[in-house]
PDB file of N, CA, C and O in Angstrom:
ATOM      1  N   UNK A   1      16.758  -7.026 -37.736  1.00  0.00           N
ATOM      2  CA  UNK A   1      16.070  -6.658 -36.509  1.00  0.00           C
ATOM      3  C   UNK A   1      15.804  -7.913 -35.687  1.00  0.00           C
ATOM      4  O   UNK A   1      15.477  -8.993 -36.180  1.00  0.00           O
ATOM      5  N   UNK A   2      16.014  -7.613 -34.068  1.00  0.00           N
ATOM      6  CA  UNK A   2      15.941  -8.797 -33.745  1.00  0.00           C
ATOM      7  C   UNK A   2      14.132  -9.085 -33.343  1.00  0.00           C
ATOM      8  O   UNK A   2      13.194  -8.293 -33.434  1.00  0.00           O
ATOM      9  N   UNK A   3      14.150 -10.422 -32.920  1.00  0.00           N
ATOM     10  CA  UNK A   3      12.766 -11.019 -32.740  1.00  0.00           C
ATOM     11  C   UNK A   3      12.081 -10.223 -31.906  1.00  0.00           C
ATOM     12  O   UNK A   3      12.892  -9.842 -31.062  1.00  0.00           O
ATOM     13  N   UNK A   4      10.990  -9.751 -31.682  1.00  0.00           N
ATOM     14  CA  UNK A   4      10.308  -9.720 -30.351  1.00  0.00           C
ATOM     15  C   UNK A   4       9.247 -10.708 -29.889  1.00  0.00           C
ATOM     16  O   UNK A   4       8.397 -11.389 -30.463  1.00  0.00           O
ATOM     17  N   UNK A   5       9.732 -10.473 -28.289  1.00  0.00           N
ATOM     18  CA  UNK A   5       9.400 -11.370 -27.304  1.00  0.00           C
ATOM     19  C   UNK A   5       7.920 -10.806 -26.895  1.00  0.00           C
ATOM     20  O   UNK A   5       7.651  -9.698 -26.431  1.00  0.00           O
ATOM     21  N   UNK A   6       7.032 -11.896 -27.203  1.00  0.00           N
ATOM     22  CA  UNK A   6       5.638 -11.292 -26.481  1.00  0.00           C
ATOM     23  C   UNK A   6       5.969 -11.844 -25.304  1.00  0.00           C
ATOM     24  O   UNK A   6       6.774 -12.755 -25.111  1.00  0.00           O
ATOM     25  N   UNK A   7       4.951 -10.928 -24.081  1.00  0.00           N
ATOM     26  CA  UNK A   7       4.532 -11.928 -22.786  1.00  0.00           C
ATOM     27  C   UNK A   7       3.060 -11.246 -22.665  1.00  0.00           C
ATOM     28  O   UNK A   7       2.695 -10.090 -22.878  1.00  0.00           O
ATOM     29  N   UNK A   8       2.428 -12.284 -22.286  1.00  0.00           N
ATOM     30  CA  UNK A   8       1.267 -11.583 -21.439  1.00  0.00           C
ATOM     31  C   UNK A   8       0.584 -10.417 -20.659  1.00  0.00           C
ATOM     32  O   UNK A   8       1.003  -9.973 -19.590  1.00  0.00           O
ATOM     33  N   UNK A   9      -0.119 -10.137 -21.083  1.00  0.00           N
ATOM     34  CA  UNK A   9       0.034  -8.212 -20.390  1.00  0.00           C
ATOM     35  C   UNK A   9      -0.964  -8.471 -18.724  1.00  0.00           C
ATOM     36  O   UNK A   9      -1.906  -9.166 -18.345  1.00  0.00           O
ATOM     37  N   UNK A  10      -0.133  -7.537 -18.209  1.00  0.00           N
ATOM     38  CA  UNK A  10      -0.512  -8.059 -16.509  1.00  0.00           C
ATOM     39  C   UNK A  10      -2.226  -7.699 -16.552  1.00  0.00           C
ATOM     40  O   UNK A  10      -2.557  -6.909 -17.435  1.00  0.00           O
ATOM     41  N   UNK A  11      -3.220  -8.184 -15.735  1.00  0.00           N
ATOM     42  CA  UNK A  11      -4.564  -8.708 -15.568  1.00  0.00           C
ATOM     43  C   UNK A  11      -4.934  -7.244 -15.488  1.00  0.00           C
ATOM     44  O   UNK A  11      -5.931  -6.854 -16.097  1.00  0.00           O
ATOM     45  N   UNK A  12      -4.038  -6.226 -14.621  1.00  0.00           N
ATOM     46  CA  UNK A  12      -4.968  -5.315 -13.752  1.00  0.00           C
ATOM     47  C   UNK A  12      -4.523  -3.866 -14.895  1.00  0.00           C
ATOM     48  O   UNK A  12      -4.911  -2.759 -14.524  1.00  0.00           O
ATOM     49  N   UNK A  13      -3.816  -3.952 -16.081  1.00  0.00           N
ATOM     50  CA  UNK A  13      -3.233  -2.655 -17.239  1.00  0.00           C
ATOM     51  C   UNK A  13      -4.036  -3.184 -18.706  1.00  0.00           C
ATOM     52  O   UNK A  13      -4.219  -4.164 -19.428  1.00  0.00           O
ATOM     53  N   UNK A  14      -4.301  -1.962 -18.559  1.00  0.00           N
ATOM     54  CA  UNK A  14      -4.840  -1.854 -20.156  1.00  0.00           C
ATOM     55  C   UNK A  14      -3.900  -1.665 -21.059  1.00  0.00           C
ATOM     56  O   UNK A  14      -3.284  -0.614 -20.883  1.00  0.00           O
ATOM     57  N   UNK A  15      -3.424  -2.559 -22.335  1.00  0.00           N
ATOM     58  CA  UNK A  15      -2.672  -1.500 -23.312  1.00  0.00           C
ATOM     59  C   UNK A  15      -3.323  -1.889 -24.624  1.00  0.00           C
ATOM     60  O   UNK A  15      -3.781  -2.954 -25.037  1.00  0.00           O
ATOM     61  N   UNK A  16      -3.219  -0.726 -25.124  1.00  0.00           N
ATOM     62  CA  UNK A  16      -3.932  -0.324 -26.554  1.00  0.00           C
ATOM     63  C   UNK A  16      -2.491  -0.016 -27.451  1.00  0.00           C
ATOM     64  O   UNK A  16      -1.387   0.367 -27.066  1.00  0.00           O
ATOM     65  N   UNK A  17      -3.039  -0.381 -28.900  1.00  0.00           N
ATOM     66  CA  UNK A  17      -1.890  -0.421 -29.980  1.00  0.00           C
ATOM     67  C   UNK A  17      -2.341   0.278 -30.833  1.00  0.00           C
ATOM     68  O   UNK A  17      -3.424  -0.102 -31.277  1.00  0.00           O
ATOM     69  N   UNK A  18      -1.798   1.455 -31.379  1.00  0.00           N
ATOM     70  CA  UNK A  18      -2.393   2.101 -32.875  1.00  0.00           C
ATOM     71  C   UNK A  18      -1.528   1.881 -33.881  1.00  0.00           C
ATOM     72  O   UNK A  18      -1.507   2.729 -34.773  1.00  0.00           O
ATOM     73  N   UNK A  19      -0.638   0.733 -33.981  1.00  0.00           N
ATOM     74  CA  UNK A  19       0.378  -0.060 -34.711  1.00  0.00           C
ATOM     75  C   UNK A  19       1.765   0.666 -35.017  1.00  0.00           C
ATOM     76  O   UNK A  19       2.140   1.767 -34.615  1.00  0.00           O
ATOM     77  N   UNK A  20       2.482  -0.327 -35.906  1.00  0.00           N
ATOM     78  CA  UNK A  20       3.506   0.610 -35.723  1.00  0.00           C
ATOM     79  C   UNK A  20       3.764   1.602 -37.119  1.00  0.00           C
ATOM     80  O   UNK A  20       4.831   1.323 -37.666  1.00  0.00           O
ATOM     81  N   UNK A  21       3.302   2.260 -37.522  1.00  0.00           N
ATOM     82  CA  UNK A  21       3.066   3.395 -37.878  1.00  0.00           C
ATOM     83  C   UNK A  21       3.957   4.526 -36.856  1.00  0.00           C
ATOM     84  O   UNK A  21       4.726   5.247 -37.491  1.00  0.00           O
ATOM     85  N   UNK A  22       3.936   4.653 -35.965  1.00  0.00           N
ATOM     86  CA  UNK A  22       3.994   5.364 -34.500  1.00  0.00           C
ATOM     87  C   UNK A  22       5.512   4.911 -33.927  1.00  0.00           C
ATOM     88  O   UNK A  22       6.013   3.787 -33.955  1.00  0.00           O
ATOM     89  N   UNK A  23       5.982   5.962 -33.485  1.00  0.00           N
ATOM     90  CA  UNK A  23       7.410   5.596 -32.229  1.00  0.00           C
ATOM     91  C   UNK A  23       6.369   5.321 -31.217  1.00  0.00           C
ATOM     92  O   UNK A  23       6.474   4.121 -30.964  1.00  0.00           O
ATOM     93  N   UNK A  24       5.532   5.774 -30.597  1.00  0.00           N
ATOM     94  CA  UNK A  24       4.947   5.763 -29.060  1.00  0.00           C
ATOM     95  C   UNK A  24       3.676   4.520 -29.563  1.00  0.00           C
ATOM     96  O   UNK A  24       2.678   4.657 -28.855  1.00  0.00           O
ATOM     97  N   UNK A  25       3.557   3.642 -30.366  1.00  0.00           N
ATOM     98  CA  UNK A  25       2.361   3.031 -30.608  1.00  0.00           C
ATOM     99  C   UNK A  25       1.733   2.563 -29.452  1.00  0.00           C
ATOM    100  O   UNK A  25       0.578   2.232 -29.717  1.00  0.00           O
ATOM    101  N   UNK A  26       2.043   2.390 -28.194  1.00  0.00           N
ATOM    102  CA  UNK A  26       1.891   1.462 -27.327  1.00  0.00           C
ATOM    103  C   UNK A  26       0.988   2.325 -25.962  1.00  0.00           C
ATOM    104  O   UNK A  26       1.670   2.896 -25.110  1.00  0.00           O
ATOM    105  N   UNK A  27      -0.290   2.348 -25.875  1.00  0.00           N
ATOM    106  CA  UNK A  27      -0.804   3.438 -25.062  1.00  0.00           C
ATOM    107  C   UNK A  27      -1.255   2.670 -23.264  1.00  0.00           C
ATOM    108  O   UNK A  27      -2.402   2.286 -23.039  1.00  0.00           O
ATOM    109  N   UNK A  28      -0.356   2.597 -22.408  1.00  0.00           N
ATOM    110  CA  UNK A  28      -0.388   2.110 -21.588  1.00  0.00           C
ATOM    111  C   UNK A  28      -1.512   2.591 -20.326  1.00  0.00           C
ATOM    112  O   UNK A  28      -1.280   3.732 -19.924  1.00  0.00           O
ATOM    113  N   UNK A  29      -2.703   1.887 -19.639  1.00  0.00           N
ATOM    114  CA  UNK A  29      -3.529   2.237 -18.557  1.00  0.00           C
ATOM    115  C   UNK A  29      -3.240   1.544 -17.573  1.00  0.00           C
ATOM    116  O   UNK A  29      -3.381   0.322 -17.514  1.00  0.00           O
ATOM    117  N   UNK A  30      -2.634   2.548 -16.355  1.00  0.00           N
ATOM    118  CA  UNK A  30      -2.255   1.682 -15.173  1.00  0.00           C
ATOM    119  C   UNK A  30      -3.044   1.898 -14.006  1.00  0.00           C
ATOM    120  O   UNK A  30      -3.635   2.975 -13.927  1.00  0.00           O
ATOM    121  N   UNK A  31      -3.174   0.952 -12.958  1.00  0.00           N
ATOM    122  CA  UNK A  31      -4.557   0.545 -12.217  1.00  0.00           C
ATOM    123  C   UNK A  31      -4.606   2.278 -11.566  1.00  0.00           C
ATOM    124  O   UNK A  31      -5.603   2.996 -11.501  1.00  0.00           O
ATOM    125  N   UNK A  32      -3.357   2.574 -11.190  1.00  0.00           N
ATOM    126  CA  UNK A  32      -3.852   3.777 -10.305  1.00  0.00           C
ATOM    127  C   UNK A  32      -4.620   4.993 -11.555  1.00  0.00           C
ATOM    128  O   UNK A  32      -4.257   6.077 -11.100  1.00  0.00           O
ATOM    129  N   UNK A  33      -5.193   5.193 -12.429  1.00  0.00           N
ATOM    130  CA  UNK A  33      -5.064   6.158 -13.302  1.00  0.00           C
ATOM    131  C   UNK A  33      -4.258   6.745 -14.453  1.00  0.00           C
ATOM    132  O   UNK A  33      -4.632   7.287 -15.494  1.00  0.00           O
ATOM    133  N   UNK A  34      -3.285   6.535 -14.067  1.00  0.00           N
ATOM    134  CA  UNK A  34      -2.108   7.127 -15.165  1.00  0.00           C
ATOM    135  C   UNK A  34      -1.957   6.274 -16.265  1.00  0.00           C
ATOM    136  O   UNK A  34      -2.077   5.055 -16.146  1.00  0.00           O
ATOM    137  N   UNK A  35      -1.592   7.067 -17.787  1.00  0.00           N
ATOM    138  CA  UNK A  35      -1.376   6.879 -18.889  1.00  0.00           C
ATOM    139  C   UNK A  35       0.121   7.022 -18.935  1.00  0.00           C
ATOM    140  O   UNK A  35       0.764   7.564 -18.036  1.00  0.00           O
ATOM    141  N   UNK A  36       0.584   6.568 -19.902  1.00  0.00           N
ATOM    142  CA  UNK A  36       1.889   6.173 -20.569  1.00  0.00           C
ATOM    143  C   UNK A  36       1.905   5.634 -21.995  1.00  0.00           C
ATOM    144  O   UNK A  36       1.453   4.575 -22.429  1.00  0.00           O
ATOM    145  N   UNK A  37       2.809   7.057 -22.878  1.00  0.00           N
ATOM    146  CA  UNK A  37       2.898   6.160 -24.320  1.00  0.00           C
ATOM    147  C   UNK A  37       4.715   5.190 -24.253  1.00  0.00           C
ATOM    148  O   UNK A  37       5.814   5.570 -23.850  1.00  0.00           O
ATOM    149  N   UNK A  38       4.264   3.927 -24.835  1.00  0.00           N
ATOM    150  CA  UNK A  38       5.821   3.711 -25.248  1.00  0.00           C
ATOM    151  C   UNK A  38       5.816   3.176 -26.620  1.00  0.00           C
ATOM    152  O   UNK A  38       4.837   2.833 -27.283  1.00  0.00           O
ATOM    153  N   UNK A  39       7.501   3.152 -27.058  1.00  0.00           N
ATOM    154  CA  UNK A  39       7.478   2.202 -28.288  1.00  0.00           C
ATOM    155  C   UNK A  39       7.886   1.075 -27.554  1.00  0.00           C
ATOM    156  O   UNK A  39       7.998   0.953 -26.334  1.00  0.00           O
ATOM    157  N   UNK A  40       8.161   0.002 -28.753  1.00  0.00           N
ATOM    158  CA  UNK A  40       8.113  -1.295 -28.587  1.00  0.00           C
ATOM    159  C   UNK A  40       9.422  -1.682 -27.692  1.00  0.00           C
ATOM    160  O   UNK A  40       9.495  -2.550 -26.822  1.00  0.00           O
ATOM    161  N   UNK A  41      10.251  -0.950 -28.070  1.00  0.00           N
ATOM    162  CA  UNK A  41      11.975  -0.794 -27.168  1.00  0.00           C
ATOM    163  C   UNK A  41      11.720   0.181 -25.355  1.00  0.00           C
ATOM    164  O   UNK A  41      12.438   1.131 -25.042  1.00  0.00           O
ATOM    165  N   UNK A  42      10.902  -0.209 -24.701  1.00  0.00           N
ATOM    166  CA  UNK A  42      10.445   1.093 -23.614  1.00  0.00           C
ATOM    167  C   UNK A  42      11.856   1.176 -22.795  1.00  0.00           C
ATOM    168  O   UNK A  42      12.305   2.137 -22.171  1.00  0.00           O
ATOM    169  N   UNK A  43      12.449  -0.192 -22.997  1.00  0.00           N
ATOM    170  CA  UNK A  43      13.541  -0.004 -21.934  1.00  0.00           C
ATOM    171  C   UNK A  43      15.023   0.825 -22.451  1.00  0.00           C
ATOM    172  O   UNK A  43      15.841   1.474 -21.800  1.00  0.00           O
ATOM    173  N   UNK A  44      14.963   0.552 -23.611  1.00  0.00           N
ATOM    174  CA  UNK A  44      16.454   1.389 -24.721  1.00  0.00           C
ATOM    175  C   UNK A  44      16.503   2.654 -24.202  1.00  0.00           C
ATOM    176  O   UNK A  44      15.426   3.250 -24.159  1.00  0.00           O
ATOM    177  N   UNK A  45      17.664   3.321 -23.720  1.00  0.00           N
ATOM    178  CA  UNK A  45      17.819   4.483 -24.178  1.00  0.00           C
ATOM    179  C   UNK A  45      17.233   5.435 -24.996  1.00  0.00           C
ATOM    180  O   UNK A  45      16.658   6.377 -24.451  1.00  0.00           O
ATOM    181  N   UNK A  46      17.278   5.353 -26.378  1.00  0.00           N
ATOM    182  CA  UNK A  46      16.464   5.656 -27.207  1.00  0.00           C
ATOM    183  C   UNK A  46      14.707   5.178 -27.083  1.00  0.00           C
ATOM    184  O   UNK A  46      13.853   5.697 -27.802  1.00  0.00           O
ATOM    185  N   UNK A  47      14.475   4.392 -26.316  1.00  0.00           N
ATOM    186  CA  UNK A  47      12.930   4.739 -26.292  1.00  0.00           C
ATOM    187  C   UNK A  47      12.399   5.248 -25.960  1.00  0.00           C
ATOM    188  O   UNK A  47      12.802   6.269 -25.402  1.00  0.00           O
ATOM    189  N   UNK A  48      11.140   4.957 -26.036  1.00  0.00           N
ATOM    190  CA  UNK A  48      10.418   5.894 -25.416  1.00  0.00           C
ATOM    191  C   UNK A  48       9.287   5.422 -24.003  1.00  0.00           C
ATOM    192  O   UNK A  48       8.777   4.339 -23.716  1.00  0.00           O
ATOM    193  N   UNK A  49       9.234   6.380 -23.540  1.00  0.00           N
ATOM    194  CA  UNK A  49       7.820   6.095 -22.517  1.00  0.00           C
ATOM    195  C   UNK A  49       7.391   7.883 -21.555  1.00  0.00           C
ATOM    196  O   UNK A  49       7.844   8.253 -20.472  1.00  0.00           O
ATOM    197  N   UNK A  50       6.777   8.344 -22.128  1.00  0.00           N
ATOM    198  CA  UNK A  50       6.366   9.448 -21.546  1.00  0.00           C
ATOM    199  C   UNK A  50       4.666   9.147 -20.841  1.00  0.00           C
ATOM    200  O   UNK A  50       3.906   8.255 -21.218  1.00  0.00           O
ATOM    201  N   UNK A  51       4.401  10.123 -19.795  1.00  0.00           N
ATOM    202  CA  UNK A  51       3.301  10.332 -19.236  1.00  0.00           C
ATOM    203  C   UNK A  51       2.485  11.195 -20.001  1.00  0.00           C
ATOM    204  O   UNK A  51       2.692  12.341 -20.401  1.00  0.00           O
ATOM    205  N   UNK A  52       1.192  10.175 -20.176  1.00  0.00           N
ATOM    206  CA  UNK A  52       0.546  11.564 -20.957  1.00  0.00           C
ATOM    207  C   UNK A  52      -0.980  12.163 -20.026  1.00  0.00           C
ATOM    208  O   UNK A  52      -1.854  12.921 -20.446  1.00  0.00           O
ATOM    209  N   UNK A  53      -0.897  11.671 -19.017  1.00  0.00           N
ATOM    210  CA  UNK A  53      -1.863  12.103 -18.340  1.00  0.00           C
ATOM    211  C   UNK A  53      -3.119  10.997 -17.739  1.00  0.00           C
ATOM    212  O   UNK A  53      -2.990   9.787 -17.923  1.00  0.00           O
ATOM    213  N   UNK A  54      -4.168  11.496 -17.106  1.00  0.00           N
ATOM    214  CA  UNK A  54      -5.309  10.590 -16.769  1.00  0.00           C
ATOM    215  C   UNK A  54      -5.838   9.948 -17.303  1.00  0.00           C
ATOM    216  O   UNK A  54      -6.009  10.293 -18.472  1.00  0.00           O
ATOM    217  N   UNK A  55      -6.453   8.623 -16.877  1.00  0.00           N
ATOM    218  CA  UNK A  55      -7.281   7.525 -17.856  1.00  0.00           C
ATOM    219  C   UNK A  55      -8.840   8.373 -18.316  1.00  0.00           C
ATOM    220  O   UNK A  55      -9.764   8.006 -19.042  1.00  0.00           O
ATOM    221  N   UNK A  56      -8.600   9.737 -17.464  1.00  0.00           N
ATOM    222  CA  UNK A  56     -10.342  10.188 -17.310  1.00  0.00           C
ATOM    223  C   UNK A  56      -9.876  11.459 -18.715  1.00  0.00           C
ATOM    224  O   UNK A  56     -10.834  12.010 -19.257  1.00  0.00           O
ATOM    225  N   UNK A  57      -8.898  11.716 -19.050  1.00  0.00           N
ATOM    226  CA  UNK A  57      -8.734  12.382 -20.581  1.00  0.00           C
ATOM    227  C   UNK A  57      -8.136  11.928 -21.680  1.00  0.00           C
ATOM    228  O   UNK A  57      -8.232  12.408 -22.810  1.00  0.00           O
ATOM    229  N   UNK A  58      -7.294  10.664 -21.223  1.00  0.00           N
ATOM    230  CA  UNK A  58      -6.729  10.109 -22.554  1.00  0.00           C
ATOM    231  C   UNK A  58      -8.008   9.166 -22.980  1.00  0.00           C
ATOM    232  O   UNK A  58      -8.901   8.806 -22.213  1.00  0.00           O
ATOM    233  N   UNK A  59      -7.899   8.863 -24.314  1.00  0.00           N
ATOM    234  CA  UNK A  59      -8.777   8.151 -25.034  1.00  0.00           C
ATOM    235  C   UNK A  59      -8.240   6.793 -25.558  1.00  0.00           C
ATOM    236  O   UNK A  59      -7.101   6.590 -25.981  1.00  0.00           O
ATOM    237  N   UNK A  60      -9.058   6.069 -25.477  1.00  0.00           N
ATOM    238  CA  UNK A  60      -8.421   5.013 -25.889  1.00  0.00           C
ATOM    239  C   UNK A  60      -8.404   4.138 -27.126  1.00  0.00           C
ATOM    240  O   UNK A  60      -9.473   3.560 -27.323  1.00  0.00           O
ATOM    241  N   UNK A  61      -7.499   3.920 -27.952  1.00  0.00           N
ATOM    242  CA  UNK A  61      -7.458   4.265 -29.847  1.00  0.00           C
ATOM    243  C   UNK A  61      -6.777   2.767 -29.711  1.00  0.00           C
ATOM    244  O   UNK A  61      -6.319   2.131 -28.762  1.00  0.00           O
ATOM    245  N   UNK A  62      -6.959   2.474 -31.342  1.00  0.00           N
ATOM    246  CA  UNK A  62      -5.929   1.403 -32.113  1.00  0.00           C
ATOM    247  C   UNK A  62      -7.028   0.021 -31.420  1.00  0.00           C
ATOM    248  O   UNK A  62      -8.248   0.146 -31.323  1.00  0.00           O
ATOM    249  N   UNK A  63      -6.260  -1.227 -31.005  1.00  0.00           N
ATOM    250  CA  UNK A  63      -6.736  -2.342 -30.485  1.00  0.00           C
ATOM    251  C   UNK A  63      -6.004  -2.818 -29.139  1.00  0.00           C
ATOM    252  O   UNK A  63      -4.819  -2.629 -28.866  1.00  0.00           O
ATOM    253  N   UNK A  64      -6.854  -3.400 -28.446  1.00  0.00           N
ATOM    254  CA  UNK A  64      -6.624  -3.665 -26.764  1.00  0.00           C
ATOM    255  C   UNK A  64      -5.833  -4.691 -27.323  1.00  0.00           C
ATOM    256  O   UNK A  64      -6.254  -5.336 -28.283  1.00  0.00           O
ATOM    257  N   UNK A  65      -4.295  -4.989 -26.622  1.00  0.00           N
ATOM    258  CA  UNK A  65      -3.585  -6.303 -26.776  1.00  0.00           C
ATOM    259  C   UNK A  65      -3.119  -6.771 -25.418  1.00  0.00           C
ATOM    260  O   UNK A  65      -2.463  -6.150 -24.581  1.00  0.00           O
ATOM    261  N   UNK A  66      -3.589  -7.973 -25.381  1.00  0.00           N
ATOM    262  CA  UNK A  66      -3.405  -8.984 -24.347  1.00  0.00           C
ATOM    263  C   UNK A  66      -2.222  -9.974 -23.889  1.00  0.00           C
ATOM    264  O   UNK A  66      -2.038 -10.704 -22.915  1.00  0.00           O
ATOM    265  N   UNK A  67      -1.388  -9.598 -25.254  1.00  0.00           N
ATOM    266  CA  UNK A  67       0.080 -10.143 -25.292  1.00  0.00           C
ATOM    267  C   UNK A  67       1.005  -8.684 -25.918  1.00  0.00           C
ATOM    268  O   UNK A  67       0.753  -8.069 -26.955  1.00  0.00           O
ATOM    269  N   UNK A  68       2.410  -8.321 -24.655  1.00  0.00           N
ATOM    270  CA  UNK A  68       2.557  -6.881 -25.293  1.00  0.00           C
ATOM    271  C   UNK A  68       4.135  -7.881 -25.335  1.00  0.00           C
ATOM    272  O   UNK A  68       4.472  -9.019 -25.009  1.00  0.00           O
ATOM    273  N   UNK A  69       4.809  -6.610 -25.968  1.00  0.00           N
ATOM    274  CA  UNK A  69       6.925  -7.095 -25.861  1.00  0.00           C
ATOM    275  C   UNK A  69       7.018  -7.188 -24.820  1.00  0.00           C
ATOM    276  O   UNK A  69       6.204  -6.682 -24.048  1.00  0.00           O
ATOM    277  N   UNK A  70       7.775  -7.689 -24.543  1.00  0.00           N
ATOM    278  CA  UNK A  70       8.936  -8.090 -23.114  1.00  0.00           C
ATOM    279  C   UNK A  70       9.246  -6.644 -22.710  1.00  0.00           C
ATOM    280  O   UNK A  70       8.616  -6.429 -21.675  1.00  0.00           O
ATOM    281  N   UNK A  71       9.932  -5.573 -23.071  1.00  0.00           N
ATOM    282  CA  UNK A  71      10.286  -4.870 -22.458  1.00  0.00           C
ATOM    283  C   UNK A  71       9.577  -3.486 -22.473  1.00  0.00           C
ATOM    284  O   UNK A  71      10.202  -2.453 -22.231  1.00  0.00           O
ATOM    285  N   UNK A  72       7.967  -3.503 -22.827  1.00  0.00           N
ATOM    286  CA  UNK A  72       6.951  -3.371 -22.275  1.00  0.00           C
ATOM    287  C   UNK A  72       6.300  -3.564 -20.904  1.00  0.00           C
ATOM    288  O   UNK A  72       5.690  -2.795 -20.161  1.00  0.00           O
ATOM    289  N   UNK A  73       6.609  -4.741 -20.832  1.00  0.00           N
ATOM    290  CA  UNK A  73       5.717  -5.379 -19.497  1.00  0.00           C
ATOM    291  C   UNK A  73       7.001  -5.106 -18.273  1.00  0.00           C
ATOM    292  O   UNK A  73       6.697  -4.826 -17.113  1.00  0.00           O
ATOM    293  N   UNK A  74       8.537  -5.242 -18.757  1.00  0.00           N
ATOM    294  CA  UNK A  74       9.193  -4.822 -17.896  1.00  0.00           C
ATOM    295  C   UNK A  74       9.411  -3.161 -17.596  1.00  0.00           C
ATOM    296  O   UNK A  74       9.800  -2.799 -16.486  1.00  0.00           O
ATOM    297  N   UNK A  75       9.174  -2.341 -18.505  1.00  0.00           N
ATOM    298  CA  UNK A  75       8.638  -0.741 -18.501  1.00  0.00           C
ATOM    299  C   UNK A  75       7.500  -0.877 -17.136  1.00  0.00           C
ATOM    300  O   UNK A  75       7.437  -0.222 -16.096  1.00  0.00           O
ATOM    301  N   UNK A  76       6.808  -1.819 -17.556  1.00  0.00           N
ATOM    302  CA  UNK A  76       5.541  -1.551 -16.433  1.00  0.00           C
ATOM    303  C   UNK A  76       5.243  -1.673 -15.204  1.00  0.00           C
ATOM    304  O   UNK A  76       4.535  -0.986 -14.468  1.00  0.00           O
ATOM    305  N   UNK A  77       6.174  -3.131 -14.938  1.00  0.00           N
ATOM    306  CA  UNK A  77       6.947  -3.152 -13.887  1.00  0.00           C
ATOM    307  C   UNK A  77       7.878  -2.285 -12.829  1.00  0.00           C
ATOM    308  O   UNK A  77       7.977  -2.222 -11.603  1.00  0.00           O
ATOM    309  N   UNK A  78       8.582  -1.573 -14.108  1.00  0.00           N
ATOM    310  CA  UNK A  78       9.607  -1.129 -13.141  1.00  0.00           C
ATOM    311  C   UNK A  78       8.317   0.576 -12.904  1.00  0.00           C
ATOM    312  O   UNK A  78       8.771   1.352 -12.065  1.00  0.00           O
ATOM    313  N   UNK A  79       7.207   0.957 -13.428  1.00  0.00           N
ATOM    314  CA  UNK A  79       6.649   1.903 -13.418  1.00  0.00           C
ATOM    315  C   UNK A  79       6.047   1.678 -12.089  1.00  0.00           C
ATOM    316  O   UNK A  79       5.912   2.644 -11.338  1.00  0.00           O
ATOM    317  N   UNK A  80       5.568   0.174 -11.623  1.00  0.00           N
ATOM    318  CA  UNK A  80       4.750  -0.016 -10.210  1.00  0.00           C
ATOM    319  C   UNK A  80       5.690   0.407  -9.095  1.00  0.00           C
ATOM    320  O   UNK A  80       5.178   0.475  -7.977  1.00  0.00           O
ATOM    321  N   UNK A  81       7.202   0.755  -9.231  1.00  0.00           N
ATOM    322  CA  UNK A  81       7.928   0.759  -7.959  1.00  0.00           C
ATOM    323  C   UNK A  81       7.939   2.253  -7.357  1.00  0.00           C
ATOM    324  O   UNK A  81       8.500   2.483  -6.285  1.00  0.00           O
TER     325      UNK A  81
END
């Protein structure tokens, strides 16, 4: 398996980890409201990243991480456009 790349998780998104136990471990809060689960691969084909609804009903589980994967933060990115 190859390495993963942390980067820094942007100032203004919350993401929470309930480890990897989980395909979707990765519980994303973005400034406008909206939730998003991904796995660690968000950009693969095979990954994942679904909407799971409002910051005002999802809950927020596992531990806040401040450094997420690379293609996480580029999931999140390409989610602001």
């Amino acid at each position: 398996m190859a390495n993963i790349v942390e980067v820094p998780c942007p100032n203004d998104v919350e993401v929470w980890d309930v480890g990897p136990n989980y395909m979707d471990r990765f519980t994303v809060f973005m400034p406008d409201g909206a939730v998003f689960t991904m796995s660690t691969n968000a950009l693969s084909p095979i990954g994942i990243c679904n909407y799971e609804g409002s910051s005002k009903t999802v809950r927020k589980d596992g531990r806040r991480r401040h450094t997420i994967p690379e293609h996480v933060s580029k999931k999140i990115e390409a989610l602001r456009t």
